[in-house]
Every structure is written in C-alpha cells, then in structure tokens.
C-alpha positions in Angstrom: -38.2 19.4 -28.0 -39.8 20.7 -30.9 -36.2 22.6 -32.2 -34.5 19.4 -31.5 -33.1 17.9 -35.0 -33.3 14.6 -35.8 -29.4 14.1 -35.7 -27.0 12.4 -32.7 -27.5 16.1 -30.4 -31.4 16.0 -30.6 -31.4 12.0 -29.8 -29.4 12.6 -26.6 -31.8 15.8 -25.7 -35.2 13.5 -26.3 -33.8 10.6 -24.0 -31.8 12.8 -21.2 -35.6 13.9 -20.8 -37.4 10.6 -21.5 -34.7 8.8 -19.1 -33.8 11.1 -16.8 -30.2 9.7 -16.6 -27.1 11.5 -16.9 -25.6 13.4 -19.7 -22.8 11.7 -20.1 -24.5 8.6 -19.5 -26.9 8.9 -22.5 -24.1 10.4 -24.9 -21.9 7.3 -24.4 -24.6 4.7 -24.7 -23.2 1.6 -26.0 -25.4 -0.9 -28.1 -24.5 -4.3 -25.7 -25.8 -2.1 -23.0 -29.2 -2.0 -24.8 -31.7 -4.5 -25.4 -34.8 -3.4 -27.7 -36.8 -6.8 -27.3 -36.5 -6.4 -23.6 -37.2 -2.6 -23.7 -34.1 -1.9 -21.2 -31.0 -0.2 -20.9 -29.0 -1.5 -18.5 -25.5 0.8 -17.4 -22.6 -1.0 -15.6 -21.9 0.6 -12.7 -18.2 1.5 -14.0 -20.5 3.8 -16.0 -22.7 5.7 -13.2 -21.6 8.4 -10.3 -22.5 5.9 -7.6 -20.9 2.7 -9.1 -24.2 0.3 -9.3 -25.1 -1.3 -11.7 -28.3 0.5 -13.4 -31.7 -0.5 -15.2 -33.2 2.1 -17.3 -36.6 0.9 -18.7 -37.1 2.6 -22.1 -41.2 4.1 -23.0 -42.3 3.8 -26.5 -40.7 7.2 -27.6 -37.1 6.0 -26.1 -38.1 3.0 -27.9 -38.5 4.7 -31.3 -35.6 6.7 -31.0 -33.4 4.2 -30.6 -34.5 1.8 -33.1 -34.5 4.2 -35.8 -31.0 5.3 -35.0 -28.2 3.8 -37.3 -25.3 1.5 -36.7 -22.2 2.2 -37.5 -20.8 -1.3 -38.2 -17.6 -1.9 -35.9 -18.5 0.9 -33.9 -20.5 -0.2 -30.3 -21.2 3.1 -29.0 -24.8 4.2 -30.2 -24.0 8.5 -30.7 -21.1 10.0 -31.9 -18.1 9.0 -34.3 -15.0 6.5 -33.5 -14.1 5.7 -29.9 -15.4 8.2 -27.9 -19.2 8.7 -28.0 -21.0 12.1 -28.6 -18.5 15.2 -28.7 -19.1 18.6 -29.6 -22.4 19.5 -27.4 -21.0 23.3 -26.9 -21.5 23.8 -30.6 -24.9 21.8 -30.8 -26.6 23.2 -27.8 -25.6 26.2 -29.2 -27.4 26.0 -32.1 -30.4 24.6 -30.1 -30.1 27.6 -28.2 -30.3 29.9 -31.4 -33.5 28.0 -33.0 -35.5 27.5 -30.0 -34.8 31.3 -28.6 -34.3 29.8 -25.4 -31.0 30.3 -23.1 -29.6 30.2 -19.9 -30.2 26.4 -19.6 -27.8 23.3 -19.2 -28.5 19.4 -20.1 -28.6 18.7 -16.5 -32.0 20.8 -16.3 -33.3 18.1 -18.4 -32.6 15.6 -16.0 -34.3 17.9 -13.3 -37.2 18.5 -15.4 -37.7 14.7 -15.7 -38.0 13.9 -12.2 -40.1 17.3 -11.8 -42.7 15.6 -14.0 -42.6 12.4 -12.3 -42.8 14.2 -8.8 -45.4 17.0 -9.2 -47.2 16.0 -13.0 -47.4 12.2 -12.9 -47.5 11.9 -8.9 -44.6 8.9 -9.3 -43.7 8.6 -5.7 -40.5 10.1 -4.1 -38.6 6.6 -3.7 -39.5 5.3 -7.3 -38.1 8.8 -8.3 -34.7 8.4 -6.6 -34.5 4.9 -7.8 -35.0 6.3 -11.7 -32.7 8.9 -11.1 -30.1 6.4 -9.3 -29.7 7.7 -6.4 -28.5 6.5 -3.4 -29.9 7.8 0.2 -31.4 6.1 3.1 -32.6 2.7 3.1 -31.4 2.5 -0.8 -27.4 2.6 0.3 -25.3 -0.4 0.5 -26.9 -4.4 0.3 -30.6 -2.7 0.0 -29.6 -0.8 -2.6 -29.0 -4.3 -4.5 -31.6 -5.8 -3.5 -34.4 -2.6 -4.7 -33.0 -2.4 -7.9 -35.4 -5.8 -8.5 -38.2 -4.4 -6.5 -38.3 -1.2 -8.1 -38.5 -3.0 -11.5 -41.7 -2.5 -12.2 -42.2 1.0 -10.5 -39.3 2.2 -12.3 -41.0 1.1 -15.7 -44.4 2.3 -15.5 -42.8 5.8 -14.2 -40.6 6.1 -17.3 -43.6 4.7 -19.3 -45.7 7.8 -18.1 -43.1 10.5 -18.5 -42.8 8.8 -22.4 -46.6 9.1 -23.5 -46.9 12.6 -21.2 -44.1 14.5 -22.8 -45.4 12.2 -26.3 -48.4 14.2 -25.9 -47.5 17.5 -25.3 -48.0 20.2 -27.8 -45.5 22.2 -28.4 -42.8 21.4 -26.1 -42.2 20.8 -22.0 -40.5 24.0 -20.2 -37.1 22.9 -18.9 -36.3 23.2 -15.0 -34.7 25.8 -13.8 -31.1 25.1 -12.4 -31.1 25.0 -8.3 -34.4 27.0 -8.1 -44.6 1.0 -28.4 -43.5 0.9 -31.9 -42.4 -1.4 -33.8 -38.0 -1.9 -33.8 -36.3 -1.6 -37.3 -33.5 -3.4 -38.3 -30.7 -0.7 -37.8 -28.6 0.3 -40.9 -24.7 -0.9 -40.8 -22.3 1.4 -42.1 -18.4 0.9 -41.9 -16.4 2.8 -38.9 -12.8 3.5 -37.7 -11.4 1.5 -35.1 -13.0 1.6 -31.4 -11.3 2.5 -28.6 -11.4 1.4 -24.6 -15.2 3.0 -22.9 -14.5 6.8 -21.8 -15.3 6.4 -18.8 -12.6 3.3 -18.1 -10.1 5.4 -19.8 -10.8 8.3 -17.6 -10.2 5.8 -14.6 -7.1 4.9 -16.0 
C-alpha cells in the first residue's frame, strides 16, 4: 500500500483492503451511508450482490481515511467527481501498476487478500468471515440472515479492527492474493460541485 497515493484511487485501494467489501461498493460510497461517530458504514441492500442490507464496521485506519477525505459540497458521493462516483480505475491502477512493479493483479484480489488475513493471519473464524464479506450460505440465507447481521455485530467489528492495526503495522506493504489460486475525525473541507445525479447502482436497475 506503500505506492498508493494519497488521492480518490489510493483511498478506495486502502479501504477495499481494510473492508474487504466490493469494488464498486467502496468506489460509490455515499457520505449518508457513513457515520464517523458511530464508526460504521452501513450499505443498502439496493447497493450489495445479495440485496441485504450491510454493516461495515470501520478500524482506526478506515477511520482516518475517511475523515481526512474532503467534501465536495452538494456532492453525497465520498470518491470521484459529479454523479457517478470513482471513474477511471484502468488508468489509475495502471499507474499503481507502474510505481509499485507489481502486475497481473485485479482489485478483487484485495478483497480476497482481506479475508485471507482474517482466515489464516488473524484466526477470525470462517462464519464471522462470510458475514464481513456478505455472503450468504447455509444457515446465513433468508430470515437468519436478518437476524445475524445483529449477532455478528460485534464479531464483525473486532475482525475488521484486527485486519486495521495488522495491515497498520506492517512494514512495507501486505502481498495481494492471488486470483482463484482510532484517530481523532476532522471536520471535512466543503468545496462547490456540479449537480448530483440518481445512485449508479439504481440507475443501472433502471
């Protein structure tokens, strides 16, 4: 994480590791969906594969990322210009690619590096893993799967909270999985914006 800038590309890349959630999911964050004092992101499920709604406790470094990031006044979504959240990662991961020397990767790695770490490094158990990661299988489908996303509350926190200060305290940087195989919250500046659109996601719906 080490190449990452400290630009819109390299605060998706820290938090699709420090979350484990979705690409998409982290590049079209929305400010109402976040709540620093809390320490939570919460995603409606008209924004997640499996159409639950989704709590995403946020470690120290998510923490910091986010409350250092600026607002763009009229403008709800936290990455990215006008409407439509982060665009342009072929071009940004490109130049990740060139500064870090490493290749043959995708952002989803990230997301299986993340629950790697909780699994094998951190010894987070397999269940609190799937209910990080959102998934739904076994006794975490249909009314259960309501019903644990309370339960696995606080599990769900102190995993995230253990991937944050191990991957806080690594030196240089984590290797990325290969594919198939607390501070304190500043006020955020306000600068002026274009009009905002509908979500992405609804108008991909649409």
């Amino acid at each position: 994480m080490k190449d990452c800038r400290d630009d819109d590309f390299g605060r998706i890349v820290r938090l699709l590791l420090m979350t484990g959630q979705r690409r998409d999911e982290v590049a079209e964050m929305m400010w109402p969906e976040v709540d620093l004092a809390s320490a939570l992101w919460s995603l409606p499920g008209d924004r997640v594969k499996n159409g639950l709604d989704h709590d995403v406790p946020l470690s120290a470094p998510a923490l910091l990322i986010l409350s250092t990031t600026e607002r763009i006044e009229g403008q709800p979504f936290v990455f990215g210009q006008g409407g439509n959240g982060f665009q342009g990662f072929s071009k940004a991961k490109a130049a990740l690619d060139k500064r870090s020397g490493v290749t043959g990767w995708r952002l989803h790695d990230l997301r299986r590096t993340a629950a790697t770490l909780m699994t094998d490094r951190l010894k987070v158990l397999p269940h609190v893993v799937e209910a990080v990661l959102n998934h739904i299988s076994g006794h975490k489908a249909g009314v259960a799967g309501i019903y644990n996303r309370a339960i696995y509350a606080t599990e769900k926190r102190a995993a995230l909270d253990a991937l944050g200060a191990y991957l806080a305290g690594l030196q240089p940087s984590v290797e990325v999985a290969a594919a198939d195989a607390e501070p304190a919250l500043a006020k955020p500046k306000k600068r002026r914006a274009s009009a905002v659109l509908a979500h992405p996601a609804q108008r991909r719906r649409a």
